[in-house]
N, C-alpha and C positions, 0 to 999 in steps of 0.2 A: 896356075901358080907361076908368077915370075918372079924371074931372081935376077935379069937384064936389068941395068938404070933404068929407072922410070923417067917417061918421056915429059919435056915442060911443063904440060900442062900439069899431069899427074905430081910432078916433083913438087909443081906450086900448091898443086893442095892439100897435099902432103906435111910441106913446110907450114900449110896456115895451121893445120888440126897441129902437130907437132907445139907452135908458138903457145895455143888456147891451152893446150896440156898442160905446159909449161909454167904458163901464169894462173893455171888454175891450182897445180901443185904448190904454188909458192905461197900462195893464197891460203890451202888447205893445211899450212903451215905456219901461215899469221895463225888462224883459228886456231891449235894447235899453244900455238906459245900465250893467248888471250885465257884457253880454258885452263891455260895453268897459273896465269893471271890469276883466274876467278878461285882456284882453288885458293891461294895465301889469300885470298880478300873472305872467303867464307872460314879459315882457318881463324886469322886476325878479326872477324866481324864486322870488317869496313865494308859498312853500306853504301857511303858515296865513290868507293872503289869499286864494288860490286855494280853500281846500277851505269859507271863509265863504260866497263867491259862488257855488260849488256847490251849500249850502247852499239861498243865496235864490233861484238859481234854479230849482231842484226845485219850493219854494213857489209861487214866479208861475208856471210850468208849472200845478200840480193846481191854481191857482186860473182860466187861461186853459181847460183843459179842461172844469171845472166850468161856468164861463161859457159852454163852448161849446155845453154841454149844455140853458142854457136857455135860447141861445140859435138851436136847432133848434125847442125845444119851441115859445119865440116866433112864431117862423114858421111854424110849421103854425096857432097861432092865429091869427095874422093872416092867414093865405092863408083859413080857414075863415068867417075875419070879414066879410074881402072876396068872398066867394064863389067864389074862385078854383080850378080844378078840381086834383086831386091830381099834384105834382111840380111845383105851380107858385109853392111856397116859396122860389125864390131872391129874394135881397134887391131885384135888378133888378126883378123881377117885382111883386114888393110897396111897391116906391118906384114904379115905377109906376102900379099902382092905385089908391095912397093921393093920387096929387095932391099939389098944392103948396099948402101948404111942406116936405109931410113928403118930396117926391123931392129935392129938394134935400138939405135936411138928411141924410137918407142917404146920398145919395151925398157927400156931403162926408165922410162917415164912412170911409163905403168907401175913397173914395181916401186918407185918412188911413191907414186901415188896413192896406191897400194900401201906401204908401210905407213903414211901421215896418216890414213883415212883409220887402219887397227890402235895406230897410239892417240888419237881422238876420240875412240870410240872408247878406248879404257881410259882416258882421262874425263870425260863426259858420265862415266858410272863411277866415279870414282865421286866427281861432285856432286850428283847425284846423290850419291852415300852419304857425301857431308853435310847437304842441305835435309836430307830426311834427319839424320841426327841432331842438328840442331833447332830443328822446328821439334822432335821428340824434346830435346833438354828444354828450351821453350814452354812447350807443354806442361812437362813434368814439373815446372817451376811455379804455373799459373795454378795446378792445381794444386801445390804447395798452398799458396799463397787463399785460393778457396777455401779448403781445409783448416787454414789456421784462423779465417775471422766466419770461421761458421761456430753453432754452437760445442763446447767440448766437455768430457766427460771427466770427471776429476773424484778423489776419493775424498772422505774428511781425514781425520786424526782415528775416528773412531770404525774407519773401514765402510763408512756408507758412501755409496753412490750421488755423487750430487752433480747437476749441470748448469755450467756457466754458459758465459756469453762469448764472441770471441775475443781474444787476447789480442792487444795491438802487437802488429809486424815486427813494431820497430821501438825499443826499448827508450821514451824521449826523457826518462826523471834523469839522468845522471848529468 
């Protein structure tokens, strides 16, 4: 465990994993302000606004995975910098070695990261929610719409049972 400055090397890969964090949190943040996007677009029904933000966020996705990518490989250079034996890249592990300022500083990240990642994840169920509901009201409308040009069951005057055909939708004599 050290708590000394870390030496150049270590400092520098430190700073790079730090950077990747960084831009990966701000990123997890686009995505974040997009899925709230998507919710007023599936609220309002706007499908050429919904299929944009699908769009951007396919983008910030391959951009977050990408970052994720270097930000694995970071880590192994920093656990090697610090001398840290293998599986012992988690970011905990590396803030802790690296000493202060850089435990700080990452963990600040983290928990940053950390909070964008829980309000994504309830903004993503939440659309979720709205898209199953509206594909249901959808539904429930088609088999409306079934229902009423199938055959239907009607009384006379005289209480007998008789069936028609189906009734148009949509009322065109007036």
């Amino acid at each position: 465990m050290t708590t000394s400055p870390a030496q150049p090397q270590q400092a520098q890969s430190i700073k790079s994993l730090e950077t990747i964090l960084a831009r990966m949190e701000k990123t997890h943040r686009q995505l974040l302000e997009e899925a709230e996007n998507k919710r007023k677009a599936i609220v309002e029904g706007d499908l050429a606004a919904l299929e944009a933000i699908i769009a951007r966020e396919k983008t910030l996705v391959a951009e977050i995975e990408k970052d994720e990518g270097r930000r694995l490989a970071a880590s192994h250079i920093a656990r090697r910098a610090f001398g840290l034996p293998e599986g012992r890249d988690k970011l905990s592990d590396l803030a802790q070695a690296a000493g202060e300022p850089w435990t700080g500083r990452l963990e600040t990240l983290r928990t940053q990261m950390k909070e964008a990642l829980t309000a994504l994840r309830a903004k993503i169920r939440l659309n979720q929610e709205l898209l199953k509901a509206s594909l249901d009201h959808v539904a429930g409308f088609m088999q409306s719409i079934r229902e009423a040009s199938g055959a239907q069951t009607t009384y006379t005057p005289h209480a007998r049972k008789a069936q028609s055909g189906g009734r148009p939708l949509m009322d065109t004599s007036a």
